[in-house]
Backbone as JSON, one array per atom type, in Angstrom:
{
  "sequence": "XXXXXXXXXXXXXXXXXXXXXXXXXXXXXXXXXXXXXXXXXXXXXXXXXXXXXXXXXXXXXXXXXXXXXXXXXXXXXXXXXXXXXXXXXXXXXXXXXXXXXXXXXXXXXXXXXXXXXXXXXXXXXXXXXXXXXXXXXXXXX",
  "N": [[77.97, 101.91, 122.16], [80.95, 102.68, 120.6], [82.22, 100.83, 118.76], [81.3, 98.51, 116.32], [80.92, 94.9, 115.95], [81.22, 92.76, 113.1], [78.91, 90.45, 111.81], [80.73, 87.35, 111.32], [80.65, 84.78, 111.14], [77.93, 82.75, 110.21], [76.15, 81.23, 112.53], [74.97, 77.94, 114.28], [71.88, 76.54, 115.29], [72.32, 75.9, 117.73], [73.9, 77.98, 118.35], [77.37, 79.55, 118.08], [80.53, 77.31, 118.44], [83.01, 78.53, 118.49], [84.93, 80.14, 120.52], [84.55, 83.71, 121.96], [85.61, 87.03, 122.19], [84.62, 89.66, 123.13], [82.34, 89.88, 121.48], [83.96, 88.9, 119.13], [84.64, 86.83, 117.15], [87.39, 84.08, 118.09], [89.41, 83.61, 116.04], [88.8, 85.26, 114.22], [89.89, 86.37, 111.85], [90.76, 84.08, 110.0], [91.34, 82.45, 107.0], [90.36, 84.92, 105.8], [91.23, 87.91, 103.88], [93.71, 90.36, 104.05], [92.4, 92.69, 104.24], [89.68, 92.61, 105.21], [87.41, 94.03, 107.1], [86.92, 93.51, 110.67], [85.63, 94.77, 112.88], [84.1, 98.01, 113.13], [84.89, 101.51, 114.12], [84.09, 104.51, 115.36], [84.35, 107.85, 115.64], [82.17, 110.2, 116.09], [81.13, 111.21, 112.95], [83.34, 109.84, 111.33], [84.23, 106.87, 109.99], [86.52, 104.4, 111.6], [88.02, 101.53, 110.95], [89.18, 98.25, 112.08], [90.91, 96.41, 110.7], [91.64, 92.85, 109.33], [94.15, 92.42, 108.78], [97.8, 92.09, 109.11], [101.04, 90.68, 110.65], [102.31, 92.61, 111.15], [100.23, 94.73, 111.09], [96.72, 96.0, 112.35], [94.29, 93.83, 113.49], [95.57, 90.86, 113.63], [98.14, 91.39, 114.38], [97.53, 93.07, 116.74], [96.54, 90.29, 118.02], [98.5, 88.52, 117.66], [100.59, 89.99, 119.16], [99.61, 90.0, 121.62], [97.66, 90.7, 123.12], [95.56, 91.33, 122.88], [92.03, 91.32, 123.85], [88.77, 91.53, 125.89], [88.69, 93.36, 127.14], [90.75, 94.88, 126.15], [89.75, 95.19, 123.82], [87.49, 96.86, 124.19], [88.95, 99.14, 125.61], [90.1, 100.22, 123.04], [87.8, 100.63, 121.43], [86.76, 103.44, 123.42], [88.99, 104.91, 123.15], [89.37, 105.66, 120.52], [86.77, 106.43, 120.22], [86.19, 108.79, 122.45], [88.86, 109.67, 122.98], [91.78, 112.07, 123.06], [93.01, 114.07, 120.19], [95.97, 112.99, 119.31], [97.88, 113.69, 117.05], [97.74, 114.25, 113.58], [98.08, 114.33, 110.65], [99.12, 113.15, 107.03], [98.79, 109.77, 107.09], [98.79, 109.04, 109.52], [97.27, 109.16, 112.6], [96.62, 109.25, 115.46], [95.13, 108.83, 118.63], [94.6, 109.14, 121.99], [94.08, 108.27, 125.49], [94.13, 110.02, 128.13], [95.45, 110.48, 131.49], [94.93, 113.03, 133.75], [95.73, 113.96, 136.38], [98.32, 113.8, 138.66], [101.6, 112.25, 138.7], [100.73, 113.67, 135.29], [99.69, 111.59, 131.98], [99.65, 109.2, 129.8], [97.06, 107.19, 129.23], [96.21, 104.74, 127.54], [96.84, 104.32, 123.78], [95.75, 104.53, 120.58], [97.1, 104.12, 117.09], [96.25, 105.0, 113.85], [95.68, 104.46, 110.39], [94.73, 106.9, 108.64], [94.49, 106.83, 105.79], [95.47, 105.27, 102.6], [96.31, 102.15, 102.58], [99.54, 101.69, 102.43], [101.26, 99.55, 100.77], [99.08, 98.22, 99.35], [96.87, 100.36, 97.66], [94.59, 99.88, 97.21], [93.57, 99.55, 99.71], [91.81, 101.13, 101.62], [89.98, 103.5, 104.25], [93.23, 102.49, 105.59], [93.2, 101.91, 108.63], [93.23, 101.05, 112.32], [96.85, 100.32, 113.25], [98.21, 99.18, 115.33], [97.28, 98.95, 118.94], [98.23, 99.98, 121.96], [99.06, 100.27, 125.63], [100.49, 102.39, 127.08], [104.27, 102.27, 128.69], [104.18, 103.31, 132.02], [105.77, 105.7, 133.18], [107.51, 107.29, 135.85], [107.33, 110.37, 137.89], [107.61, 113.3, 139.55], [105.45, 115.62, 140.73]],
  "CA": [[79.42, 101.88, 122.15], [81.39, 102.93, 119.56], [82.62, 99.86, 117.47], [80.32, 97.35, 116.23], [81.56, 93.98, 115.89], [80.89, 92.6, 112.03], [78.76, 88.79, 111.66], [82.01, 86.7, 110.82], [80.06, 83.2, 110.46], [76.55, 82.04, 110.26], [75.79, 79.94, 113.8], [73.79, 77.17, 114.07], [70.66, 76.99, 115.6], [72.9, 76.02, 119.02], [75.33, 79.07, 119.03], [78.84, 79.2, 117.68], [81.42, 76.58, 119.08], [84.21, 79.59, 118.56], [85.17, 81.13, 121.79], [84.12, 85.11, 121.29], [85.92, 88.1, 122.82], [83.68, 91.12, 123.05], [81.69, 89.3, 119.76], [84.85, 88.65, 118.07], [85.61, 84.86, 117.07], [88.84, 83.78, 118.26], [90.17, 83.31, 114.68], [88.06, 86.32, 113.2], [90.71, 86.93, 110.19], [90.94, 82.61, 109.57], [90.71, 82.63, 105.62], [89.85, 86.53, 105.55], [91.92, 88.93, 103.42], [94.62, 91.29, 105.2], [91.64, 94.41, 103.87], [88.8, 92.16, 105.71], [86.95, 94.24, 108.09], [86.78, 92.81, 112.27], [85.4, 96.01, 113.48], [84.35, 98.93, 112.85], [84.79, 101.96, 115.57], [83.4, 105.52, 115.23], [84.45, 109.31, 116.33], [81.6, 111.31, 115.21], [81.11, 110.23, 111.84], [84.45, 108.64, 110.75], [84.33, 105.14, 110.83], [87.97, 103.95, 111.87], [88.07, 100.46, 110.94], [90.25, 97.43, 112.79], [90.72, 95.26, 109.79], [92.69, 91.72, 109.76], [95.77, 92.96, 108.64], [98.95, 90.87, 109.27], [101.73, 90.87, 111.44], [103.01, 94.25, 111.82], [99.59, 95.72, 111.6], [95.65, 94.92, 112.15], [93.59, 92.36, 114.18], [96.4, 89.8, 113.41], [99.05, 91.86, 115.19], [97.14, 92.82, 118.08], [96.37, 89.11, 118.18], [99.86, 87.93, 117.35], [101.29, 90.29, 120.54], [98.84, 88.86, 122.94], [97.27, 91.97, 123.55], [93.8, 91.31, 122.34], [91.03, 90.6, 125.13], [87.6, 91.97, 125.93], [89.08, 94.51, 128.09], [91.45, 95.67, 125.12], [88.74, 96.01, 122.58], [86.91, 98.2, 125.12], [89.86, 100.68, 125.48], [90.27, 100.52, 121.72], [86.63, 101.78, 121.33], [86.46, 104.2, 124.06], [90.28, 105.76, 122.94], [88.82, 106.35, 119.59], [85.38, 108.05, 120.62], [86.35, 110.11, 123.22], [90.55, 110.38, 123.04], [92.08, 112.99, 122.56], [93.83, 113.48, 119.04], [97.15, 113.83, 119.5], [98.21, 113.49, 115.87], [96.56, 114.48, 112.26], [98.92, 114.25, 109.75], [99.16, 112.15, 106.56], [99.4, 108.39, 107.06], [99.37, 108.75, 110.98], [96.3, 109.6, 113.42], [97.0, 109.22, 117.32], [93.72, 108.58, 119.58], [95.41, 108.69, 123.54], [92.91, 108.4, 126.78], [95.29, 110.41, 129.69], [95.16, 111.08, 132.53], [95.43, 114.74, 133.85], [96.35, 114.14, 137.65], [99.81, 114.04, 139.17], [101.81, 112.65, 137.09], [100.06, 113.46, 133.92], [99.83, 110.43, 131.49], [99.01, 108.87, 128.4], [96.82, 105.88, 129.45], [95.77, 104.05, 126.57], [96.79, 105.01, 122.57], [95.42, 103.64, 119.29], [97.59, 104.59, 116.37], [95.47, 104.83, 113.61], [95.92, 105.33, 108.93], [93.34, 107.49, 107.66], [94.92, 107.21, 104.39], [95.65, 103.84, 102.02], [97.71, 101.03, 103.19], [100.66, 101.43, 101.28], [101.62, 98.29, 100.28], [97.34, 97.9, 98.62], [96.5, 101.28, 97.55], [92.77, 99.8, 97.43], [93.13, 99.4, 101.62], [91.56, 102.64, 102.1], [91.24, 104.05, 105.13], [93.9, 101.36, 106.25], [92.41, 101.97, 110.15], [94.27, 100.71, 113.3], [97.58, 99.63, 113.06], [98.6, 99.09, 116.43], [97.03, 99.94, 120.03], [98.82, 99.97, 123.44], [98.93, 100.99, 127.29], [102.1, 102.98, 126.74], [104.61, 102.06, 130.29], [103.95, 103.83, 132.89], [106.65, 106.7, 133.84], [107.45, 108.13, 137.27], [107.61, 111.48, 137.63], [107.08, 114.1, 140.58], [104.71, 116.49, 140.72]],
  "C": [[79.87, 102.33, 120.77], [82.19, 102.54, 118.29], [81.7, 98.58, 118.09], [81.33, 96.32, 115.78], [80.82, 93.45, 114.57], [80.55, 91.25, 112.25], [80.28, 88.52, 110.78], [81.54, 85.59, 110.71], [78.82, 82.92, 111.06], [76.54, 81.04, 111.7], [75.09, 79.05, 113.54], [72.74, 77.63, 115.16], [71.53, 76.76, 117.47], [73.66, 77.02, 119.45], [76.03, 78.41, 117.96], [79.57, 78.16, 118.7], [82.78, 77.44, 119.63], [83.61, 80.32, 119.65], [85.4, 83.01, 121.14], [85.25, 85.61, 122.42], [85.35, 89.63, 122.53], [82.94, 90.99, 121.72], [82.55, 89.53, 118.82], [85.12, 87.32, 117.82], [87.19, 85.14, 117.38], [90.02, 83.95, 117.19], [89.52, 84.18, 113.84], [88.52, 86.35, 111.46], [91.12, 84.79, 109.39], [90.79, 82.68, 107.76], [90.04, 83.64, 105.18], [91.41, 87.21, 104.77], [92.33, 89.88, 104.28], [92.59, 92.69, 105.1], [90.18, 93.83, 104.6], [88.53, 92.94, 107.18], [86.23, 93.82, 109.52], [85.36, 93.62, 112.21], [85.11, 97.36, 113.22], [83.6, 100.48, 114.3], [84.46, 103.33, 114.67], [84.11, 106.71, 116.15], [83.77, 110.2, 115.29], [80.87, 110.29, 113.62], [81.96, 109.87, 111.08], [84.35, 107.77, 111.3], [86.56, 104.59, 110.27], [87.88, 102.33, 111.96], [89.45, 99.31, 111.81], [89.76, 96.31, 111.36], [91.9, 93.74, 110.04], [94.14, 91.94, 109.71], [96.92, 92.14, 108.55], [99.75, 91.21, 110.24], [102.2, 91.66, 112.07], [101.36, 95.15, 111.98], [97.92, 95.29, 111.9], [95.16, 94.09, 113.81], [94.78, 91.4, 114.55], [97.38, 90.32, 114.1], [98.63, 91.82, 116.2], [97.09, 91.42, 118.68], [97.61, 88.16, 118.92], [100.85, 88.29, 118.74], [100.59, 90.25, 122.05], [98.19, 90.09, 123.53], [96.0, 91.88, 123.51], [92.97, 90.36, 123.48], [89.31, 91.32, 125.24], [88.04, 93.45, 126.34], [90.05, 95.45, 127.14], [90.57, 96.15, 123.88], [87.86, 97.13, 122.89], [87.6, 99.44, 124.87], [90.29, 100.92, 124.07], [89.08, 101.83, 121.51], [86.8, 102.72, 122.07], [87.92, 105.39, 123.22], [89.63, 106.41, 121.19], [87.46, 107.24, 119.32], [85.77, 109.02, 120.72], [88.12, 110.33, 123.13], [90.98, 111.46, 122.8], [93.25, 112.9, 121.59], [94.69, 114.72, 119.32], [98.11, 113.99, 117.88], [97.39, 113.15, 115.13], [97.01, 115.06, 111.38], [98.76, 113.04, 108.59], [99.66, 110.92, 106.7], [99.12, 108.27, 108.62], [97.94, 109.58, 111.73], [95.89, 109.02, 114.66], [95.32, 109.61, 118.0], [94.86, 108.61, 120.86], [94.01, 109.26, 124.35], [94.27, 108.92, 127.79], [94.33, 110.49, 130.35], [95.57, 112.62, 132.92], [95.73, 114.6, 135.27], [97.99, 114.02, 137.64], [100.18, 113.06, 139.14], [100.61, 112.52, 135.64], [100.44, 112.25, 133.31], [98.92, 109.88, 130.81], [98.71, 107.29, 129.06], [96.9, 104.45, 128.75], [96.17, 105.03, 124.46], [96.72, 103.68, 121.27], [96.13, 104.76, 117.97], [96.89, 104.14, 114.75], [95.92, 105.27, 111.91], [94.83, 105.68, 108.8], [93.15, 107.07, 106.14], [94.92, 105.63, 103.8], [96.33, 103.35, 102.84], [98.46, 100.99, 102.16], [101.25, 100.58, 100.24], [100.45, 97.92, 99.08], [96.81, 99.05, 98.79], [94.53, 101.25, 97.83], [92.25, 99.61, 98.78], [92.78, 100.5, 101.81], [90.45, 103.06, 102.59], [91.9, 102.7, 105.64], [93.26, 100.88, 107.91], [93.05, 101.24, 110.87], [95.3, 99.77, 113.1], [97.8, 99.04, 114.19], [97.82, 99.95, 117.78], [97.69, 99.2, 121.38], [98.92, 100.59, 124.51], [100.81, 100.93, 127.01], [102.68, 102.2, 129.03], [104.41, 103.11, 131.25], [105.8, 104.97, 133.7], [106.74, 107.52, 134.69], [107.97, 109.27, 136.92], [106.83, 112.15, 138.88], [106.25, 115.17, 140.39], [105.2, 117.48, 142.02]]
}
């Protein structure tokens, strides 16, 4: 697959007690720095990191808008493998999984900084700010 999930705490010899999602602890970013790397996902050989982040962007957002599941870290990875890049501009780099049948349609998109995190020039590459299953729009073919 194309994002590995980073050890986040030593187990005991029984397992962790923390409930995982796709080998993420529940509370991954708990006493971690916004620049603390979850995740790290792959196209090729850029590694596109999912770091903790905070509210507006990060782990902690996804988290925060209830979005985050097994099934969402999946389409994270897969949208950044194989997606197609729809944007590759400074500050801004668009991953989308479509569809090409009738109606065409953007399934899945991970919006992605290559560049610093603004705010902590030393966040660099910042790596997913936000990913979402855009709504669904009718349209005739």
């Amino acid at each position: 697959m194309s994002c590995l999930a980073l050890p986040l705490a030593a187990e005991s010899a029984w397992g962790s007690d923390e409930p995982t999602v796709a080998g993420i602890t529940a509370n991954a970013c708990t006493g971690k720095p916004k620049k603390h790397i979850v995740k790290k996902c792959y196209r090729g050989p850029v590694m596109v990191p999912l770091r903790c982040g905070n509210d507006r962007w990060g782990y902690k957002h996804l988290v925060k808008s209830g979005r985050w599941s097994g099934s969402f870290d999946k389409k994270i990875s897969q949208t950044v493998w194989s997606g197609t890049l729809t944007s590759n501009r400074p500050g801004e780099r668009i991953y989308e999984r479509k569809f090409a049948g009738c109606p065409p349609r953007t399934l899945f998109k991970v919006i992605t900084n290559p560049g610093a995190y603004s705010a902590d020039r030393r966040i660099k590459p910042q790596g997913v700010i936000t990913a979402y299953k855009p709504s669904s729009l009718a349209a005739s073919c």
